[in-house]
N, C-alpha and C positions, 0 to 999 in steps of 0.2 A: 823401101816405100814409106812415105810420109801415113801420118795415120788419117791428113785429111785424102791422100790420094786412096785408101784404102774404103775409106766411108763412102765417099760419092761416086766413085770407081772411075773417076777423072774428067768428067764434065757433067753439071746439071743445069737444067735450063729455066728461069725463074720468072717471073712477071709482078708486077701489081696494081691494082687502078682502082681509085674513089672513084662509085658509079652514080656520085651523088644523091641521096634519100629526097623521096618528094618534097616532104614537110619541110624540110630545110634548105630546096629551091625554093617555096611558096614563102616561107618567111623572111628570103632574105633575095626576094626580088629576081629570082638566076634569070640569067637570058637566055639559059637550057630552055626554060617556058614558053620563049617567043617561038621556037624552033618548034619544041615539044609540045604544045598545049592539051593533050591529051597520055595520060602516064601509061595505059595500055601499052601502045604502039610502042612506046621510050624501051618499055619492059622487055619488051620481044627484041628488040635490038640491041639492047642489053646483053641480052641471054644470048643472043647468037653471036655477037663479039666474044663472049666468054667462052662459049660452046667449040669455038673456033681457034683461039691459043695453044697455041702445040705446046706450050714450057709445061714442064713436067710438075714446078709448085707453082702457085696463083692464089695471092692475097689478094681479098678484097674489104672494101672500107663502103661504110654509108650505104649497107644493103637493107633496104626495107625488107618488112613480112614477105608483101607480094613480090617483089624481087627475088627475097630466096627461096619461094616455091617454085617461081619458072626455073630458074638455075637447077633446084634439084630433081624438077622433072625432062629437063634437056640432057642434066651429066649424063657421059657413054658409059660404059660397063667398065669397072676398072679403076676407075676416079673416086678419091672417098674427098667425103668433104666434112668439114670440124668448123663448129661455127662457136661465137663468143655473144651471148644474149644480154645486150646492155641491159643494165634494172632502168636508164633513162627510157620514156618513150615521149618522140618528139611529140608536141603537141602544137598545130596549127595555132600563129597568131596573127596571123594579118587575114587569110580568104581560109572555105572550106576546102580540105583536102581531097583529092583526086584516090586516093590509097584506102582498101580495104580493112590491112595490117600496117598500122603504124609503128611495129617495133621495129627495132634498126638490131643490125648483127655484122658482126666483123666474121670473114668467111677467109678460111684455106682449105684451098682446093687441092689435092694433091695425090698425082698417080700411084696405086698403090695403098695398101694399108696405114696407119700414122698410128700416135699414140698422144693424147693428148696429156702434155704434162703440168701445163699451166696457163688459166684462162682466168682473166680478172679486169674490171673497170677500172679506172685512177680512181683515188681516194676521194678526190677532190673535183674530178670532172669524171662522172659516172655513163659522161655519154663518147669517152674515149677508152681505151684499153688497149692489152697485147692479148694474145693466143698464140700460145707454144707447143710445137708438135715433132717428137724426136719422130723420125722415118727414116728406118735402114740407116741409124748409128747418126745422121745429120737430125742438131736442131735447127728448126725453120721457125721463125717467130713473124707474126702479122701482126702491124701496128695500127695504131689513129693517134696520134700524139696533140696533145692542147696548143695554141699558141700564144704569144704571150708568157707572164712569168710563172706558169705551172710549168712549162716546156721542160725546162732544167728538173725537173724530181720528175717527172715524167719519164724522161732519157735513164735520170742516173737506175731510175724502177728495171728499166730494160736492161740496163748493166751489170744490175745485181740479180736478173731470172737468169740472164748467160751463165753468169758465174756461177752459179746454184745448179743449174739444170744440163748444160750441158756437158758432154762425157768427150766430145769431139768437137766440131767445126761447127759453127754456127750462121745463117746469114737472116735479116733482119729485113724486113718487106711493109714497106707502109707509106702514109701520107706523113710525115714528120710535122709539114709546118714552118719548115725553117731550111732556109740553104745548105747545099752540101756542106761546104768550112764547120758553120754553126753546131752542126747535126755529128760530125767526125770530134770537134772538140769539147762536145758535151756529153757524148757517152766517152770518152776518157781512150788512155790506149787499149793496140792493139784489134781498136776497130777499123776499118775501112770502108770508104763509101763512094762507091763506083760514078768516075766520070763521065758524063754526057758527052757526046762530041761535038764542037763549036760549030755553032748555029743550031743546034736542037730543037725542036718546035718546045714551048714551054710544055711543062707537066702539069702546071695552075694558070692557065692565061690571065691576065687581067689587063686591065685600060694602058694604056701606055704613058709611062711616067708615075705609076702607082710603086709605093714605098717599099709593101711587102714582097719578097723573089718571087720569082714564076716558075722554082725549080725548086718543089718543095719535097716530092717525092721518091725515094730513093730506095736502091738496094743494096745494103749494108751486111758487109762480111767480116768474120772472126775467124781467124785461123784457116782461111781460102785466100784465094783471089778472084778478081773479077773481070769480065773483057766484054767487048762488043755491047755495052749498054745502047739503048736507044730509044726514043719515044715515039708513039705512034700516034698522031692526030687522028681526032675519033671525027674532026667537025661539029662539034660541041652535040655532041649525044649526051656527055656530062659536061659538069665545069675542070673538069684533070683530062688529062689524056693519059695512060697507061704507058707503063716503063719496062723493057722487057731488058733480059741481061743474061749471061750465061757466069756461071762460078766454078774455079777450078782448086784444086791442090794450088795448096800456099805455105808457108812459115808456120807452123804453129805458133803462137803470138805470148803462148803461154795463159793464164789464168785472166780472165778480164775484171777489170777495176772496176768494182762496183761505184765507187765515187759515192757523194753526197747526196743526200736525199730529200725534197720539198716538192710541192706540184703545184699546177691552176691553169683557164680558157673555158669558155662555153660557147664561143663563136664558133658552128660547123664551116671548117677550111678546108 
C-alpha cells in the first residue's frame, strides 16, 4: 500500500471558495451588491452554503470578522476550524462599510482534529497568505495567492512549506489567481492541479472578453491524485463560485521543488 493510500485511507473529499469580504465588494464596485445590498442576509447564506458541504476539508478565502463568527456559530459538532488572521484590515475607500469586524481571515474547516503547522501573510502582500494543517498524516494547505508579478514567490512560498512541512501527501486549496497551466508550472514538479470538466461554469465570472481566466481557483495535489472536480454556481452570492473535488492515493512524486523565491498584488481577486 502506497503511503498516500495509507494517509487518507483511499478517498477524501475537498472544497474551496472566496466568499468575497464586504470592504473589498464596496471598493471595488462587485455586482455581489446589486444582488446583496444588505451584508446581513449575504452573511446568513454564506453560512449555510458552508454549513451545507459534505467534503470533509473546506478552505475558505476573504472571510470577514462577521463572517467567521456566523461560520463558527453554525459548525456541527465534529468540525474544527484553523483560521489565518491577516495583520492587513481592509479599509473602506469609496462608501461606508456595511461590517461590523473588518478583519478578513483565511479559514480551514476540517472534520476532525488538525494541527496547525504553518500560518503566515506574504511578505509583500500582507492581505494574502497560506495555512497549513497536517490532519491524520495529510497536509491540507488554504491559500489566497496575489496576482500579478508577486504570483511567482507567492507559488514558489507554497512549494517550499510542502517541502518543509510535509511528512506525506499534500493538496493545496485556494484562490490562485491565475489558470490551471500557470498555477501547475509555477509551483514546479510534482504538483498537480485537478481538471474542471469542459463547459464548467467559471470559478471567477467576469464580463465576457475580459483578459484575466475565469478559472482561477483550484485544488492542487502532491503525492495523490485527483477526480470528479466540479464547480457549483452559487448565482453570485459571491464574486467565485466554490470548487469541490475528491483526492485519492497517487505516485508519490517524491520531495517538492521549492523553486525560486520573489512576491507582489494588492488587488482582492
Amino acid at each position: 500500500m502506497s503511503p498516500a493510500a495509507r494517509t487518507i485511507g483511499g478517498m477524501l473529499t475537498v472544497a474551496t471558495w472566496n466568499v468575497l469580504h464586504r470592504v473589498h465588494a464596496e471598493n471595488w464596485s462587485s455586482d455581489v451588491l446589486d444582488r446583496w445590498p444588505e451584508e446581513a442576509p449575504r452573511i446568513a447564506a454564506v453560512t449555510a452554503r458552508v454549513a451545507a458541504l459534505t467534503e470533509r476539508v473546506v478552505a475558505l478565502q476573504e472571510v470577514s470578522g462577521d463572517q467567521l463568527a456566523s461560520i463558527r456559530a453554525a459548525l456541527p459538532a465534529g468540525r474544527s476550524i484553523h483560521t489565518l488572521d491577516y495583520p492587513r484590515i481592509p479599509t473602506p475607500r469609496r462608501i461606508p462599510t456595511l461590517l461590523a469586524d473588518r478583519s478578513e481571515h483565511l479559514v480551514l474547516l476540517v472534520d476532525g482534529p488538525g494541527e496547525v503547522v504553518a500560518a503566515e501573510a506574504f511578505a509583500e502582500d500582507r492581505g494574502k497568505g497560506l495555512l497549513a494543517v497536517r490532519t491524520a498524516g495529510l497536509l491540507v494547505v488554504a491559500t489566497h495567492v496575489s496576482t500579478g508579478p508577486r504570483r511567482p514567490g507567492q507559488l514558489a512560498r507554497l512549494a517550499e512549506v510542502v517541502a518543509a512541512t510535509a511528512d506525506g501527501p499534500a493538496v493545496l486549496l485556494g484562490d490562485f489567481n491565475a489558470d490551471r497551466t500557470t498555477v501547475a508550472a509555477e509551483l514546479g514538479p510534482g504538483f498537480a492541479v485537478a481538471e474542471l470538466p469542459p463547459g464548467a461554469p467559471p470559478t471567477r465570472p467576469r464580463e465576457t472578453g475580459a483578459e484575466k481566466s475565469q478559472w482561477i481557483d483550484h485544488v492542487v495535489v502532491h503525492g495523490l491524485d485527483s477526480r470528479g472536480a466540479v464547480v457549483e454556481d452559487v448565482a453570485g452570492l459571491s464574486d467565485h463560485n466554490p470548487v469541490r473535488a475528491e483526492v485519492v492515493p497517487g505516485a508519490d512524486p517524491g520531495p517538492a521543488d521549492p523553486g525560486p523565491a520573489e512576491r507582489n498584488d494588492t488587488s482582492p481577486m
